[in-house]
Structure formats: structure tokens, C-alpha cells
C-alpha positions in Angstrom: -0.4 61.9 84.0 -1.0 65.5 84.9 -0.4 67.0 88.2 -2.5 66.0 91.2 -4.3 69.5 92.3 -4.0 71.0 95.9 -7.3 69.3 97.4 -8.3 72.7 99.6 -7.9 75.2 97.3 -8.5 73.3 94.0 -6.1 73.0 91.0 -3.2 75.5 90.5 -2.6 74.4 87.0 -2.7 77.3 84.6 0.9 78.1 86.0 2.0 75.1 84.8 1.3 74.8 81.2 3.8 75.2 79.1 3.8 78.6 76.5 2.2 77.8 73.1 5.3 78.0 69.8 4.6 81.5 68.6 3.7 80.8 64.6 6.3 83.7 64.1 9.0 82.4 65.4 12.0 82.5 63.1 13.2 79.1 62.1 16.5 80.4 60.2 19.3 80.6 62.5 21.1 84.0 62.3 24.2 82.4 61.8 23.3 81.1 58.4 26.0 82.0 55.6 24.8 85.2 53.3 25.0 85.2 49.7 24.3 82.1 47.3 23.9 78.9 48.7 25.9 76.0 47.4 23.7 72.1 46.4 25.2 71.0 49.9 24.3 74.0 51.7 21.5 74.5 49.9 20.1 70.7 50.6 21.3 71.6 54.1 19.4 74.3 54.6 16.3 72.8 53.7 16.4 69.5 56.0 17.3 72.3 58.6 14.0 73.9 57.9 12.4 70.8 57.7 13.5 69.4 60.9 12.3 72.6 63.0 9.2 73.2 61.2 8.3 69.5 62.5 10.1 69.9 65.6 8.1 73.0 66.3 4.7 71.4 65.4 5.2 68.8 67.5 6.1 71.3 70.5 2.7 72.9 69.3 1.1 69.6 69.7 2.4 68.4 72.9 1.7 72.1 74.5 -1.7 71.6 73.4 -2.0 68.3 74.6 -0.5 68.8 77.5 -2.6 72.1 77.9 -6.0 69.6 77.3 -5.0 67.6 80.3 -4.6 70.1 82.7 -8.1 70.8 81.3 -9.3 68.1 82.1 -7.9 67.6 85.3 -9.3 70.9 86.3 -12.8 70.1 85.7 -12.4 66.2 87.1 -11.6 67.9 90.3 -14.4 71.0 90.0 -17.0 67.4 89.0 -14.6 66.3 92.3 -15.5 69.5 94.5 -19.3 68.8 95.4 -18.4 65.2 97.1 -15.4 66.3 98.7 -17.2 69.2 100.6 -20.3 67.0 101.3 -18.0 64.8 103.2 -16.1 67.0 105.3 -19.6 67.8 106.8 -19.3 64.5 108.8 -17.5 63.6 112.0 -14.7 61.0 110.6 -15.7 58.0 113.8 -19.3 58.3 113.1 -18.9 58.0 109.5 -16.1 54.6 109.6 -18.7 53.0 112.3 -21.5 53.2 109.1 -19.0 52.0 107.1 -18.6 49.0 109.3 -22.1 48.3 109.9 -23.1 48.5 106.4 -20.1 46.0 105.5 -21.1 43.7 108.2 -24.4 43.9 106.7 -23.2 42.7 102.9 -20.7 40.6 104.0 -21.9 38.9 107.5 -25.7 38.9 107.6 -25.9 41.1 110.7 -29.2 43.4 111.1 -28.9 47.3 110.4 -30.3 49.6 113.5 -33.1 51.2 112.0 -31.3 54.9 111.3 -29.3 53.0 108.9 -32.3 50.6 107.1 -33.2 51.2 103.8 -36.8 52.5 103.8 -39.6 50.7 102.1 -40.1 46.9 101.9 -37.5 44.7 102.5 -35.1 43.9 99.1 -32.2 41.9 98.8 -28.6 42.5 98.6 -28.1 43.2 95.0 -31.1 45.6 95.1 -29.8 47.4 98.0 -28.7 50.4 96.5 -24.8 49.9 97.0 -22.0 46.9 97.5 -19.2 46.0 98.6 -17.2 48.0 96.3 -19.2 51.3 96.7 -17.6 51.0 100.3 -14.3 51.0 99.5 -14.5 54.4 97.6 -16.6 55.6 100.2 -14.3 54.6 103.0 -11.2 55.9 100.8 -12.7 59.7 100.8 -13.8 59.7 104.5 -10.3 59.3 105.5 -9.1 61.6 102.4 -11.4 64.5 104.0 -13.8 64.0 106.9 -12.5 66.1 110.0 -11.8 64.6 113.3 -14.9 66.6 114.9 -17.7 67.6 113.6 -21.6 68.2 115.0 -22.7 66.6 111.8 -22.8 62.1 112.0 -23.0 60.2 108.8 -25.3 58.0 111.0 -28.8 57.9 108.6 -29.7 55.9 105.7 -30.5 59.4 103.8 -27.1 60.4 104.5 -25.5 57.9 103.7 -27.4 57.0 100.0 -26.6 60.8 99.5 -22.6 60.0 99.5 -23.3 57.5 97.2 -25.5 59.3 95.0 -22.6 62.2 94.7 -19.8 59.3 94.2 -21.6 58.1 91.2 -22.1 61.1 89.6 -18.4 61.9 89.9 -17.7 58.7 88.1 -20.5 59.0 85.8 -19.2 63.0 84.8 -15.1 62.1 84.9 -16.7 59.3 82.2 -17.9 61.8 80.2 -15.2 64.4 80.5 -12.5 61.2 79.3 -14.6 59.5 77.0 -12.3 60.5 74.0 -9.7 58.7 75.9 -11.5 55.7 77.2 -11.9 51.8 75.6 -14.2 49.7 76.4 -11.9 46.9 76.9 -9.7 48.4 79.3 -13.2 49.9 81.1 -14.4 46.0 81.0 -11.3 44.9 82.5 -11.0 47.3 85.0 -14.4 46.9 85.9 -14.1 43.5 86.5 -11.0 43.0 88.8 -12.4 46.0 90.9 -16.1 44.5 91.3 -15.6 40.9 90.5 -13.5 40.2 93.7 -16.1 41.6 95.9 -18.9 39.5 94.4 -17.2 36.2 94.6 -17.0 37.1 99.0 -15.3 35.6 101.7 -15.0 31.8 102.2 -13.5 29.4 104.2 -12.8 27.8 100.9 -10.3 30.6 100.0 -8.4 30.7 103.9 -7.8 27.5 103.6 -6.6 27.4 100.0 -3.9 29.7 101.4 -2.9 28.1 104.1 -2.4 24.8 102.5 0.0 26.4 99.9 2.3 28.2 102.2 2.0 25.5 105.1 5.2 24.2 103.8 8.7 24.2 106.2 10.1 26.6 103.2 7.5 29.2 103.9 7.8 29.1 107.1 11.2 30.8 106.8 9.8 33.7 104.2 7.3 34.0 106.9 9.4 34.7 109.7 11.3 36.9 108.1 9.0 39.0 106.6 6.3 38.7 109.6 8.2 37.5 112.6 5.5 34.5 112.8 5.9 30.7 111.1 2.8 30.2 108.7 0.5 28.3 111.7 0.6 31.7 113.8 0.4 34.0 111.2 -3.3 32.4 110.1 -4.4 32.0 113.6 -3.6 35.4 114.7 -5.2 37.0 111.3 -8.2 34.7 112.4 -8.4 35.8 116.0 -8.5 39.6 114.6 -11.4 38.7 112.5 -13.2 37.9 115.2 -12.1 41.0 117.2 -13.7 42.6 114.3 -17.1 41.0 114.0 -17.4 41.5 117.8 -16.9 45.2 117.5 -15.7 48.1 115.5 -13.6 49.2 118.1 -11.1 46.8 120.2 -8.2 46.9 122.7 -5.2 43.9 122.4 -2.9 43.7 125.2 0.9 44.0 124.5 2.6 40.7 124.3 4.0 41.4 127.9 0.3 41.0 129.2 -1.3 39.1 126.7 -3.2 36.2 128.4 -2.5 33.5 126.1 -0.4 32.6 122.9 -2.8 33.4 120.5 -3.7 36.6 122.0 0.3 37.7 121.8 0.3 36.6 118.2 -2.9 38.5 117.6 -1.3 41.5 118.5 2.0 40.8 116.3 -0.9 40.4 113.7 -2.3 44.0 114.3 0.7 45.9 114.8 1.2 44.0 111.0 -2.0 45.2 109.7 -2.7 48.4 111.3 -1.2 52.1 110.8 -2.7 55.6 112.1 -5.2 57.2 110.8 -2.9 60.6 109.5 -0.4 58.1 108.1 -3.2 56.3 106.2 -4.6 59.7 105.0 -1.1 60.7 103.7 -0.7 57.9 101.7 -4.1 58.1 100.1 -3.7 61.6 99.5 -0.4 60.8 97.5 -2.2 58.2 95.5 -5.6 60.0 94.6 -5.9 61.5 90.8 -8.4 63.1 89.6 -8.8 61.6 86.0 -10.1 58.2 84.5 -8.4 56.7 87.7 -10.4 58.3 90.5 -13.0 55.2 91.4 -10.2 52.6 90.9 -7.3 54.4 92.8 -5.6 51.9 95.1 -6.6 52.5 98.9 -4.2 51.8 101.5 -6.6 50.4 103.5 -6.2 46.9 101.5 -2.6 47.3 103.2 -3.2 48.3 106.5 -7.2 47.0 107.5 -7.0 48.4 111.0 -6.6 52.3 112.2 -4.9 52.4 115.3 -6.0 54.8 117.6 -3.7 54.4 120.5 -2.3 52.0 122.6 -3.0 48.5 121.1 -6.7 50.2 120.3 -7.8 49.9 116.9 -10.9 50.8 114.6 -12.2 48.3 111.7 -14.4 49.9 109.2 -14.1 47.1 106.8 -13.5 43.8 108.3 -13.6 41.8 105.6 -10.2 43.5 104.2 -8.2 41.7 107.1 -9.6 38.4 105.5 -7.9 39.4 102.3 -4.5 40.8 103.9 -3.7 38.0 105.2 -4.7 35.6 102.1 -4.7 37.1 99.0 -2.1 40.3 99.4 0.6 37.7 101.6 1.8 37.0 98.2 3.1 40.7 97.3 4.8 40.5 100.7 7.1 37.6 100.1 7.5 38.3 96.5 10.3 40.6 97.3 12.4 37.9 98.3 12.8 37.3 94.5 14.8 34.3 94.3 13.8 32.8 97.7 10.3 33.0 96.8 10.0 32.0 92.6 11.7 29.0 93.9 9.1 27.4 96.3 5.5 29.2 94.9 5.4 27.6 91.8 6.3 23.6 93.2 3.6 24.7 96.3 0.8 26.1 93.7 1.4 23.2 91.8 0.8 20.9 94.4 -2.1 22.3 95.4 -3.4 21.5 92.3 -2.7 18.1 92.7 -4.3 17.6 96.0 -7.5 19.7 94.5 -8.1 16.9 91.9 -7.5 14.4 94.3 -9.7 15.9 96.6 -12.5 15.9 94.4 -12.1 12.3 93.0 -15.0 10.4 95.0 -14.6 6.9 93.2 -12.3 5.4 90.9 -12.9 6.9 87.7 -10.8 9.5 87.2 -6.7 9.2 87.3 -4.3 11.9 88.3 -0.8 11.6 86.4 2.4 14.2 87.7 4.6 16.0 85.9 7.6 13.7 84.8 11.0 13.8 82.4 11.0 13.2 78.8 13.0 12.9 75.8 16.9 12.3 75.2 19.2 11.4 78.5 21.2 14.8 77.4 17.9 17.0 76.5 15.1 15.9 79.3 12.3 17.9 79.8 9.2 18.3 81.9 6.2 17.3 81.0 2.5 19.5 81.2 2.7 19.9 85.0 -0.7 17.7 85.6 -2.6 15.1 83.0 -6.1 14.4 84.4 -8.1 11.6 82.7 -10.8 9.5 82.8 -12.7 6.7 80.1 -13.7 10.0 77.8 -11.1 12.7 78.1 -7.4 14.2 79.0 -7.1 17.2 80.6 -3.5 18.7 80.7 -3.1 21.1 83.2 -0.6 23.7 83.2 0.1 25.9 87.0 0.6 29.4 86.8 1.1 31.4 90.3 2.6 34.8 88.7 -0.1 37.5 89.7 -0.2 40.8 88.9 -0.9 43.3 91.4 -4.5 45.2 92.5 -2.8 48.3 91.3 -2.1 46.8 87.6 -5.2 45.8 87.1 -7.5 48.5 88.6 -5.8 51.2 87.4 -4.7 50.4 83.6 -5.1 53.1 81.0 -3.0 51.9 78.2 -4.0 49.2 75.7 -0.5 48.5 75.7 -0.5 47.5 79.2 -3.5 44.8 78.8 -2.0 43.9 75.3 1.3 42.7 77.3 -0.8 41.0 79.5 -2.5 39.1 76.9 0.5 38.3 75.4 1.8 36.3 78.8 -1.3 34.6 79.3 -1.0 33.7 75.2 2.6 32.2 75.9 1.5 30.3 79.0 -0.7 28.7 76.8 1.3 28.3 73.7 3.9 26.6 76.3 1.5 23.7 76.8 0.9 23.5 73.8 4.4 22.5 72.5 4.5 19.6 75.6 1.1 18.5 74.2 2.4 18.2 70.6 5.3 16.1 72.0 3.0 14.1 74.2 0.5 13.4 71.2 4.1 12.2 69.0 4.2 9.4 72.1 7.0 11.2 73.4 5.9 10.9 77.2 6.4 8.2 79.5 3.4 7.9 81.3 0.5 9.1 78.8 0.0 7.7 75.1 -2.7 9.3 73.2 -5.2 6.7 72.8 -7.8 9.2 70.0 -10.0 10.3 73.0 -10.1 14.1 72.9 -7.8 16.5 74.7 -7.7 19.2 76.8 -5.9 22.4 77.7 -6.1 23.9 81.2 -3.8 26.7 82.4 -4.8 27.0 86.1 -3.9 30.0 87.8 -3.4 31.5 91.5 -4.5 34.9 90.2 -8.2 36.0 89.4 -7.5 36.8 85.3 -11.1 37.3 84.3 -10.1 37.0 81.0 -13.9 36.4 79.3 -15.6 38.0 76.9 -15.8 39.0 72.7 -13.2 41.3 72.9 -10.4 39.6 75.5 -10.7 36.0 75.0 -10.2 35.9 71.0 -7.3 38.5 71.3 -6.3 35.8 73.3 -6.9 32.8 70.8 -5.5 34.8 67.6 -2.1 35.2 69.7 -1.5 31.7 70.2 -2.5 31.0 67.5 0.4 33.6 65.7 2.7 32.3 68.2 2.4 28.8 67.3 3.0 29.8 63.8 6.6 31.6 64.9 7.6 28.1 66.3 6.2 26.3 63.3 3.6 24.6 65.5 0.3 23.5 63.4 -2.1 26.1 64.7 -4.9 23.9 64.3 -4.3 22.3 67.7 -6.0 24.7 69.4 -9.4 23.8 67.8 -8.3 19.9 67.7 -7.3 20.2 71.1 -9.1 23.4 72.7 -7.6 25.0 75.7 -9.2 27.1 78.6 -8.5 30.0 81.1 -9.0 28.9 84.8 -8.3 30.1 88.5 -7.9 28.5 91.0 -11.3 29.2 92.6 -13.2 28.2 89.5 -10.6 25.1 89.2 -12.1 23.5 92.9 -15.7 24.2 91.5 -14.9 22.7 88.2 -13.2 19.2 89.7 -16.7 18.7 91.3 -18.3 19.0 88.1 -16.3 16.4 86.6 -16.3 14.4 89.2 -19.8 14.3 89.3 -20.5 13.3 85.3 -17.3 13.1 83.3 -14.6 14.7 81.7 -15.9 14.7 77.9 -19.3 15.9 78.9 -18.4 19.0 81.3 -15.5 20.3 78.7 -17.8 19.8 75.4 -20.0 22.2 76.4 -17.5 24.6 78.0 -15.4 25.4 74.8 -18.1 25.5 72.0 -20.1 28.7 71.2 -20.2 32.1 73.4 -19.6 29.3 76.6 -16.0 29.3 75.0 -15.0 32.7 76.6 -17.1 32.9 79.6 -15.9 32.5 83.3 -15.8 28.9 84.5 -17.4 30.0 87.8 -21.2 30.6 86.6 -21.2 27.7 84.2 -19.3 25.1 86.7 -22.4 26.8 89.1 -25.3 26.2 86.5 -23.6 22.7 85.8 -23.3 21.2 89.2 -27.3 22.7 89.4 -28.3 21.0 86.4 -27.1 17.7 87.6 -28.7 18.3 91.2 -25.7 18.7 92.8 -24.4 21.5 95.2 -20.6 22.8 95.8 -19.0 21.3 98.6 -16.2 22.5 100.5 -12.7 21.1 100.2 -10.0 19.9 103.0 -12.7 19.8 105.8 -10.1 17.6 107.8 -7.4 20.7 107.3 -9.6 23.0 108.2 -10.7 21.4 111.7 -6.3 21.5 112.6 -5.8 25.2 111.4 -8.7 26.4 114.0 -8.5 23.3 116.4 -10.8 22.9 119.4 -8.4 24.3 121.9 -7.2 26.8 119.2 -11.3 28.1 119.3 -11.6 28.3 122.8 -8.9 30.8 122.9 -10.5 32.6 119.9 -13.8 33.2 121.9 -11.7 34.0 124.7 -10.3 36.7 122.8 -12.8 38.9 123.2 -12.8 43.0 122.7 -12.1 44.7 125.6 -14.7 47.8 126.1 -13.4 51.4 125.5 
């Protein structure tokens, strides 16, 4: 990766390339013997010359590779220069308060003052002009460059849509300037896991999903150590600064010496948590940002620390709905350094949850839930698939996965051998359920007999894959299919008995379809045709549609006990204090 350039004074990178092989350069030592050469020295001789003739064509070639790089990076960061100086026109409060209001916009519903409206009639969301995701990378190079005081406020719609007109062309121009280099896999992929997330939003659905997994006395001990709060506080605080965020872009906590009430102490614990100052934040973006391929999808540490403290227990939000996902979907990469402590209680609490999902979802008697259970010889047991849903016209066999890779992974990926490793992990998932289900259709388990009703894969997973499409999903399908081979495994039971990619988001949407007609009918369609490698969560949407039905939302009665009545009351008592 070449060298990030000095962002005031542009790239100093011509020092730094290396010095072409001069063609001249003698490739005979001066040591060599004189006079006739012997067969042995003679031979020697020759694989001498050979070995530095390639040797020193391949220092030709990495020079001018290398030399194409720097390049590059140069004009990446002269396609960079235009939006970085736009934005240190703009006082940095001004511009993180349009940040804020534009996100509560997209992501809460709340009216824009009139500077900041989009002119013209009235459009929706998608035709805005920017999401979600445009913020992000807007917010990222405000605190990269905007100066602490300025006469100029990002405070206009014009002003703003001109930031994002200048962000776009750097992405659209870095494109171009890497196009040799780029895939369009990897580009799909990346596209995906940094837009995808954003679409899906915020919902209580998701909190509570969270909370049910790690509300377990084992957490609790993870929790404390790594937060200094048992699993209960640690949601209720990260709730009470939500709604210190949608009150305001700017708050004020008190210190847990005056803090009027439980909740508001743990809020605080919460914030100090989540929050970090706005120079430390710059510094760590500033050693993340490249100026390459990776510019629109470099991790921001904003994702790690939501809140900007100003002072004293005072704090700015610009994007509130990030405190939603710290304390829900990036918990996981803070316990998952307690390697061993952790591995050993996610994957029994994931798999649980799926448990209670189905069971959630089954509104009469027709469908049947069976747990995993031991099989085979008293010396050689094993465990079975880790769920078997069925009903009168199918089997399902569900398979729980809770490894995840991280945002930086996934956003940032620029070698196919990167996603090809992933593929092959999702491939042996699947291939691992596949053996259990060749024992299982032998009569080998216990507590299901195949009975010539057709069967199901399912690997169910905590992490958002989005593994769809012609060119992931049958990379996908050939390597199971290769793998089963290896194990002399008939490879035909993956048409015989088709399997699927699933989170767990699209898994609760998909137990309703089921639910709701039957097991046969929702997964027939699912795995023929093109619908084979699409994303469960349109077609569970346009299949719960079709049958007149809407998604509900799970665990109501769990729900109601996380944010309790009394629990509330202090919540709205929480509010911001003025500034």
C-alpha cells in the first residue's frame, strides 16, 4: 500500500521511489576466474547469469510498479485536494450540527429548518439527493479538516449538496484512476456491507435481538469486565444516551457523584465508553485515511467512539444513530478479545436465540422445533445439525454461525484472495451440515427419520454476509460442491437437498413467512432460478405481501422489561441540560 501523503502540503513521494536497474549494469562478478572455463564452471557461470538477469528484471518490475503506485497515489490525493480545501472553509460546530440534523432527518422523521430543505417539491428519502452513508464520509472529512473557527457555516442546503457533489467526484475519479486494479466482485461486495447496513435502519427488532443474546449470567461477567456495567445497565444506559441525542446535538451528563438517579450515573459510565475528544478522534482518522481505492470505505472512528466530548461530561452527537450500533452490533468486537472466555458462551447464546426465534414465530401447532442432540457409537458421539425445523411438507436443518468478520474486512477488501478465503469459510460451514445431514438421511439420528419429504439447508448467521448475486453465490455452490468431493460426499445433495445463506435479521422475517403458509411452499420458490442467490430479506418482504400479511415484531413481552415503566420515567427524566 503506498505511503499515505502529508495532507497540507500534498504528497512527498518522488523521494521515495526507489532508483530504476540501470540496463548497463554488469552482471559478471569481477571475481570470476580468467581463462577457459571448465563444464562445471562453465554451467555455473551461466545459472549465475541467469539468476541476476531475472533477479534484475524483476527489481526492474517492482521499481516500476512500485513507481506506478506512488503515481497513483499522487493524483488520488491532487483528485483529493479540491474537497479537502472546500471543507476547511467551514466552521467544524456548524458543519457536525448539519450533520446531525440531516441524520435525524433520514433516520428519525424530524423536519429540516428551511436553510437546510431541499428546494423544489417535496421528494422522498431515496430521492433526496444523499443517505445515510453519504454522511459518514462527510462526517469523516469534517473532522479530518474543518478548522475550529471559521466565518464560513456549512448551515445551507447549497452548501451542503456542494460537499456532496465534490465527494462523489473523488470517488467517481479515484474509480477511474484504479480501474486497472479494480473487480467487480470485490466493488459489489464492498458496496454492499458499506450501503446495505445503512438501508436496513435502526429497529427495536435489532436492540432487542442483542440484548436477548448476551442477557445471560455468563455475559454478564465479560460485560463487567470489559465495561464496568452487567448486560441490564449497559443497554439501559446506551438507551438513555440515545435519547440525550434525539433531544439535542449537544448535552451535559452529571458525574456519577451528582447524578440524580441510577440510570443517569450509568448513562454517564456509557458516555465516558463511547465518547473521545475531538483532536484524538482526528488523529486516529488521519492515521487511517488513504488515498487509493480505499478512500470512500476507510473505517471512521466515529463507529468507535459516537460522542465528541467537548468538556466536562459535555458531548456533541453528529450521528446519533451510531450510538444505536455501538452498543449492539460493534459489542461483539469488544468481548471477542477475551478469546476463550468468549468462543465459549456466543455460539450456545446465538444458538439459542435461534431457537426462541422459531418458537417465537410458531402461532399454532403446525410446525415442530427439534434441538441439537448426540448421535452415533457410545465411544464416537456427535452432535447433530444444531436445529431441525419441520412441519407436514418440509425439514429445515439449521446450522448457527456467530463468527463475524469485522467492518474493516469487509469495507476495505482489495484482494480476491481475501473474499476467496471468505468464501471458502462460508463453503465449509455449509459443507459441515451437510455431512450431519447425510448421516441423518442414513437414520443415524435419534430424534428425526427421513420420512421422503424434501429437505433443507439453513446456515443462520449473526453477521450480515450479503453473499447474493451471479458472481458470489455460485463461487459459493461450486466450493461445496469440490469440498464434498475431497470427503467423498455425493455432491448431488446439494441439488437433492438445497441449502441457503441467512442472517439473523432475514432469519426472524423468514419464520413469519413460514409460519404463515408452510415450509415446502416458502423454500420452493426461494432456491429455484435467479431467487436461488438473492437476499432473503426482499423476497421474505414480497412473500409475507403476497399473502397479505405484514412483519411483526418479536419478544414484545422482553422488550416492555428492558425499558420498564419506571425504567422510562427516568429516561424522560434524563433530559439535556442547556449549554
Amino acid at each position: 500500500m503506498p505511503s499515505r501523503p502529508d495532507h497540507r502540503s500534498g504528497p512527498q513521494l518522488r523521494e521515495q521511489a526507489p532508483r530504476r536497474c540501470s540496463p548497463r549494469r554488469r552482471l559478471i562478478s569481477a571475481d570470476q576466474p580468467k581463462g577457459p572455463l571448465t563444464l562445471d564452471q562453465a554451467s555455473g557461470t551461466l545459472e549465475t547469469l541467469a539468476w541476476r538477469r531475472t533477479s534484475a528484471l524483476q527489481r526492474v518490475a517492482a521499481s516500476i510498479s512500485q513507481c506506478d503506485e506512488i503515481g497513483m497515489a499522487q493524483d488520488a490525493f491532487r483528485i483529493y485536494k479540491p474537497l479537502r480545501n472546500y471543507v476547511r472553509r467551514f466552521e467544524r460546530e456548524s458543519a457536525l450540527r448539519t450533520i446531525y440534523n440531516y441524520s435525524m432527518f433520514l433516520d428519525f422523521d424530524h423536519e429540516l429548518e428551511p436553510p437546510l430543505q431541499r428546494p423544489g417539491p417535496p421528494v422522498s428519502k431515496i430521492d433526496f439527493g444523499f443517505h445515510q452513508w453519504d454522511l459518514e464520509i462527510a462526517l469523516r472529512e469534517i473532522l479530518l479538516e474543518s478548522p475550529t473557527y471559521s466565518y464560513d457555516m456549512l448551515n445551507s442546503w447549497s452548501a451542503f449538496a456542494e460537499l456532496i457533489n465534490k465527494m462523489r467526484k473523488v470517488d467517481q475519479e479515484i474509480y477511474r484512476a484504479y480501474r486497472a486494479q479494480s473487480d467487480v466482485m470485490l466493488d459489489i461486495f464492498r458496496i454492499a456491507h458499506h450501503q446495505f447496513p445503512w438501508q436496513i435502519g435502526l429497529t427495536n427488532q435489532m436492540m432487542i435481538r442483542y440484548y436477548k443474546i448476551y442477557n445471560r449470567p455468563e455475559f454478564d461477567i465479560l460485560f463487567l469486565r470489559s465495561f464496568g456495567l452487567n448486560v441490564l445497565d449497559f443497554f439501559r444506559g446506551g438507551f438513555a444516551l440515545i435519547g440525550c441525542a434525539l433531544d439535542d446535538f449537544k448535552f451535559r451528563l452529571s458525574d456519577s457523584t451528582t447524578a440524580k438517579n441510577r440510570l443517569e450515573q450509568i448513562a454517564g459510565i456509557c458516555a465516558a465508553l463511547f465518547s473521545e475528544s475531538p483532536a484524538n478522534i482526528e488523529k486516529q482518522i488521519r492515521d487511517r485515511q488513504q488515498y487509493n481505492q480505499n478512500w470512500k470505505y476507510t473505517f471512521c472512528d466515529v463507529r468507535t467512539y459516537p460522542l465528541l466530548k467537548i468538556g466536562e461530561e459535555e458531548y456533541l452527537v453528529p450521528l446519533p444513530s451510531l450510538i444505536f450500533y455501538r452498543m449492539t452490533d460493534a459489542v461483539y468486537f469488544d468481548l471477542v478479545g477475551y478469546e476463550a472466555a468468549f468462543s465459549s458462551v456466543i455460539g450456545p447464546a446465538f444458538q439459542a436465540y435461534v431457537g426462541e426465534v422459531v418458537q417465537a414465530c410458531m402461532s399454532n401447532d403446525r410446525l415442530h422445533l427439534l434441538p441439537e442432540e448426540k448421535y452415533g457409537p457410545k465411544k464416537r458421539r456427535k452432535d447433530s445439525v444444531d436445529w431441525i425445523v419441520h412441519d407436514d411438507s418440509a425439514s429445515l436443518f439449521v446450522e448457527c454461525k456467530s463468527s463475524r468478520m469485522g467492518y474493516v474486512s469487509k469495507s476495505e477488501i482489495l484482494s480476491a484472495g481475501v473474499l476467496e478465503d471468505e468464501i471458502e469459510r462460508l463453503a465449509s460451514f455449509v459443507v459441515q451440515c451437510y455431512v450431519t445431514l447425510s448421516h441423518a438421511l442414513e437414520g443415524s439420528y435419534p430424534h428425526w427419520k427421513p420420512n421422503g419429504r424434501p429437505t433443507y439447508v439453513l446456515i443462520v448467521s449473526l453477521d450480515e454476509w450479503f453473499a447474493f448475486g451471479y458472481r458470489i453465490y455460485p463461487k459459493i455452490v461450486d466450493r461445496v460442491q469440490q469440498k464434498l468431493r475431497e470427503i467423498r460426499t455425493a455432491d448431488n445433495i446439494v441439488n437433492e437437498c438445497p441449502f441457503q445463506l441467512c442472517s439473523i435479521s432475514e432469519f426472524e422475517v423468514m419464520m413469519q413467512c413460514i409460519d404463515h403458509s408452510s415450509m415446502e411452499a416458502f423454500f420452493s420458490q426461494k432456491t429455484q432460478g435467479e431467487q436461488r442467490s438473492h437476499l432473503f430479506r426482499g423476497f421474505s418482504e414480497d412473500y409475507l405481501r403476497a399473502h397479505g400479511r405484514e412483519r411483526t415484531f418479536l419478544f414484545q413481552t422482553d422488550h416492555e422489561g428492558l425499558f420498564a415503566e419506571e425504567a422510562l420515567r427516568e429516561i424522560h427524566g434524563l433530559a439535556p441540560q442547556p449549554l
